[in-house]
N, C-alpha and C positions, 0 to 999 in steps of 0.2 A: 682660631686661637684656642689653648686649653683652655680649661677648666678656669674660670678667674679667679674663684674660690679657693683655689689653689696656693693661689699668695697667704691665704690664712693660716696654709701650715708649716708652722714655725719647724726651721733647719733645715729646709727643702730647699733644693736645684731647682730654679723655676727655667723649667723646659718651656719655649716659644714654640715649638713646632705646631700649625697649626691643626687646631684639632675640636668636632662638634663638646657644647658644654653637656655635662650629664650631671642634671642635679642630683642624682639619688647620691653620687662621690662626696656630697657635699657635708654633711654629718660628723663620719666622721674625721674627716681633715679635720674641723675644727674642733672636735674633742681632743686632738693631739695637744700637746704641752711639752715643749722642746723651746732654746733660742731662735729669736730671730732670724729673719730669713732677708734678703737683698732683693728688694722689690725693682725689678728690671719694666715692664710694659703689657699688660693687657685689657681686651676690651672683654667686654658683652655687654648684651643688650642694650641698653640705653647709655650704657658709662663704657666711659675710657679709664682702667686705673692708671693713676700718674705716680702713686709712690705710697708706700706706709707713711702715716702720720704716727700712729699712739696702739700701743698695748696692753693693755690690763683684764682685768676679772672679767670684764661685762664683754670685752671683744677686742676689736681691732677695727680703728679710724684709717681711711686712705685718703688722698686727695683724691679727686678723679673729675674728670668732663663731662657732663650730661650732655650728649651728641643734640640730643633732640632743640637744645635752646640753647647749644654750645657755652654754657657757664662752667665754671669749676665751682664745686661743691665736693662737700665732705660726706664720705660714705661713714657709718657706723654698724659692722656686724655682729651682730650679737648669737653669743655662744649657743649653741642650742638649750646646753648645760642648766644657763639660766631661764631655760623657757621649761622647765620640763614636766608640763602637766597642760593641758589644754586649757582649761581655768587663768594658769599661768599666761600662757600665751593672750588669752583674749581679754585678761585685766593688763596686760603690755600694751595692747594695741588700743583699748580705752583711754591708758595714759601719755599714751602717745600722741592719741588725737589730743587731749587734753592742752599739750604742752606745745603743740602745731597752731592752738588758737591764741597761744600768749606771741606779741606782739610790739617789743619795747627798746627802744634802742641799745638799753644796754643789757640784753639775754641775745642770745645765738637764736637765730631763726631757723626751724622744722621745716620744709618742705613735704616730706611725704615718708611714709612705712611701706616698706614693699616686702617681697617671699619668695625663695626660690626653692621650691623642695620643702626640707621643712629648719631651713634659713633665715633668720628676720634682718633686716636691715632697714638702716636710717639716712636719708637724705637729709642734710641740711647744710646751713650758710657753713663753709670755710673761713676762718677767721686767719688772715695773713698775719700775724705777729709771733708773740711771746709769752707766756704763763707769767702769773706773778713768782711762782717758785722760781721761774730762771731771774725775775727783776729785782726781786728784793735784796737790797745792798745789806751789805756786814752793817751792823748798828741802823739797821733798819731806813727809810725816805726821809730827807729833810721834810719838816710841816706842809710847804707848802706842794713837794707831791705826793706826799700822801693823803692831801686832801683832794687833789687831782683825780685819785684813785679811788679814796675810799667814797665819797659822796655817791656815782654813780652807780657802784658797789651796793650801796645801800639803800639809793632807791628803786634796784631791781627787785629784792627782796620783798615789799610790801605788793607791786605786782601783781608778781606770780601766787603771793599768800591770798591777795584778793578773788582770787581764781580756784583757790584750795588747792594749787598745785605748790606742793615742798619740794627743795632741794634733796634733801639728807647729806650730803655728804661734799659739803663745802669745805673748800679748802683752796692752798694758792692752785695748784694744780687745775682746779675747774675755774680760774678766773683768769681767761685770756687779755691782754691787751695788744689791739693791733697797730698796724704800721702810724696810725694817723692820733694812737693815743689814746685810743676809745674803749672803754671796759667793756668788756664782753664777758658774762657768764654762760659756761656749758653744760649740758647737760641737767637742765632744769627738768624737775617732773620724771626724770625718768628712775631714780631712785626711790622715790614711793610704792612703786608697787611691782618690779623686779625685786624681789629680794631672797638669799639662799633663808635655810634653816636656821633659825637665831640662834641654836645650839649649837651647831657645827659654827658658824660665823664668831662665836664667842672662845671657844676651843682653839679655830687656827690663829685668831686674835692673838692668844695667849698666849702660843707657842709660835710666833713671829712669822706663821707662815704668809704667803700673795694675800688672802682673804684680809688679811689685818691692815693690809695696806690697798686699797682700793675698791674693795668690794662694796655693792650694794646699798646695805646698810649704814658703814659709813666707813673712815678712816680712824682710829684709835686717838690720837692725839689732836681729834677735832669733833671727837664723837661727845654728846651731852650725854648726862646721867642716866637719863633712861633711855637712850639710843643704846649703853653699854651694858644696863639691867634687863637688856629685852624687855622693856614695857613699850607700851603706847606713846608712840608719840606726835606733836604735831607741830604746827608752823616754828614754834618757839624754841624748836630743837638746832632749826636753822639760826634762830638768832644768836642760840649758844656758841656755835661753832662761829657765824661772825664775828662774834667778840673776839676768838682766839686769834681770825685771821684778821681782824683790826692790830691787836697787839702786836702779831709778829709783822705787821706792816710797820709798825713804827717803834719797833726794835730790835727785829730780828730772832726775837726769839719767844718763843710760847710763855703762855703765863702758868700752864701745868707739864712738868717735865719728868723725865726718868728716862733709865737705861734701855727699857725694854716695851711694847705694847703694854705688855701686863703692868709694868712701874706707870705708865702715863695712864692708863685707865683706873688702876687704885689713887694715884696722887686727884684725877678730874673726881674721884666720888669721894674723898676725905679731907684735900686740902683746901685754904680759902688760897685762891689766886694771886699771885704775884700784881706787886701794884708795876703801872708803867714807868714809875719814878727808878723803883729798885729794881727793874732790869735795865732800863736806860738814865743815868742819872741825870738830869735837866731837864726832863720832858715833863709836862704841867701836867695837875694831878689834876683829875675832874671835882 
């Protein structure tokens, strides 16, 4: 088979012809930045890829089969990009183990960090379902599923804070729920210490570039005040951004708003909050 790694670069003819892997190709494929690509069938090593899952800042998710214990499980590749300092690399792979020891029905289970080259990738549980971003109805869940939703929602969060492991960058997006119902949060822990330049991250923020919508740090319209100040932050940054995605679970719509990144990050550091009543009218006030 080629290259596997190959699937990662985006706008490519994924040629089958069989052929040995050569990690050193692998670099820069994935610095490329281009659309999508039609993920057709390869293997290596230990995995079968079964298809693209998910693209953003940090990489690109596949489904794929672990031959060895024939499970499907979810690959996570990570950009070089975001490794790029050796330091970097070995506080990833700290937070990694980190997030490999949390263990809770409702966060996605880690499996293992492995390397090919100088490649990093993530094994973990595949979640069969749906994002809350594709569930959440116009005017938000009747009460009583979104309390279906938000309760387990919420008791991952204390957790993984018991463990000093943060989210950063909560949102519907990182809250799966699969076929059976069950809230699944992704991507725990690995936002804390992956992170680009707080400068540059503030910068593409603001002029609406990919960075503002997915990266690292956080997402703009979920991001807390000093997630957006570049200061320090910690567990509580997470709770902030809960709230928001409490609110648009049971409204549909955020409680700090504007036209652009930069409108929703000046309205989260100046305005008080919309109540739940005045975006949804009926809904009980706390």
């Amino acid at each position: 088979m080629p290259c596997a790694l190959c699937l990662l670069a985006p706008g490519l003819e994924v040629d089958l012809t069989p052929e040995p892997l050569d990690p050193s190709d692998l670099s820069p494929i994935l610095a490329k930045a281009a659309p999508p690509l039609v993920v057709k069938f390869h293997s290596f090593g230990d995995y079968e890829l079964l298809g693209e899952v998910a693209r953003g800042g940090m990489g690109v998710v596949f489904r794929a089969r672990q031959l060895s214990l024939n499970r499907i499980v979810a690959l996570k590749f990570i950009h070089p990009g975001r490794l790029n300092s050796p330091e970097a690399a070995r506080r990833f792979e700290r937070e990694a183990e980190s997030a490999a020891s949390l263990n809770y029905p409702n966060i996605v289970t880690f499996y293992s960090m492995e390397k090919v080259a100088s490649v990093h990738f993530l094994s973990m549980e595949l979640v069969a379902g749906r994002s809350l971003n594709d569930l959440i109805p116009p005017g938000g869940f009747a009460l009583e599923e979104f309390f279906a939703l938000a309760i387990p929602l919420t008791d991952a969060l204390p957790t993984a804070h018991a463990r000093g492991i943060g989210h950063r960058d909560l949102k519907p997006f990182n809250v799966m729920v699969n076929d059976q119902g069950r809230v699944k949060v992704i991507d725990f822990g690995l936002a804390k210490r992956v992170q680009p330049d707080v400068a540059t991250m503030e910068v593409k923020a603001l002029h609406g570039h990919e960075t503002g919508e997915g990266q690292f740090l956080g997402t703009p319209a979920y991001m807390s005040p000093e997630q957006i100040e570049g200061r320090t932050v910690d567990q509580r940054t997470d709770l902030f951004s809960l709230g928001i995605l409490l609110c648009e679970m049971a409204t549909a719509q955020r409680p700090f708003q504007g036209d652009t990144p930069a409108s929703v990050m000046s309205s989260i550091l100046r305005d008080a909050p919309q109540s739940l009543a005045g975006l949804k009218p009926g809904q009980p006030e706390p």
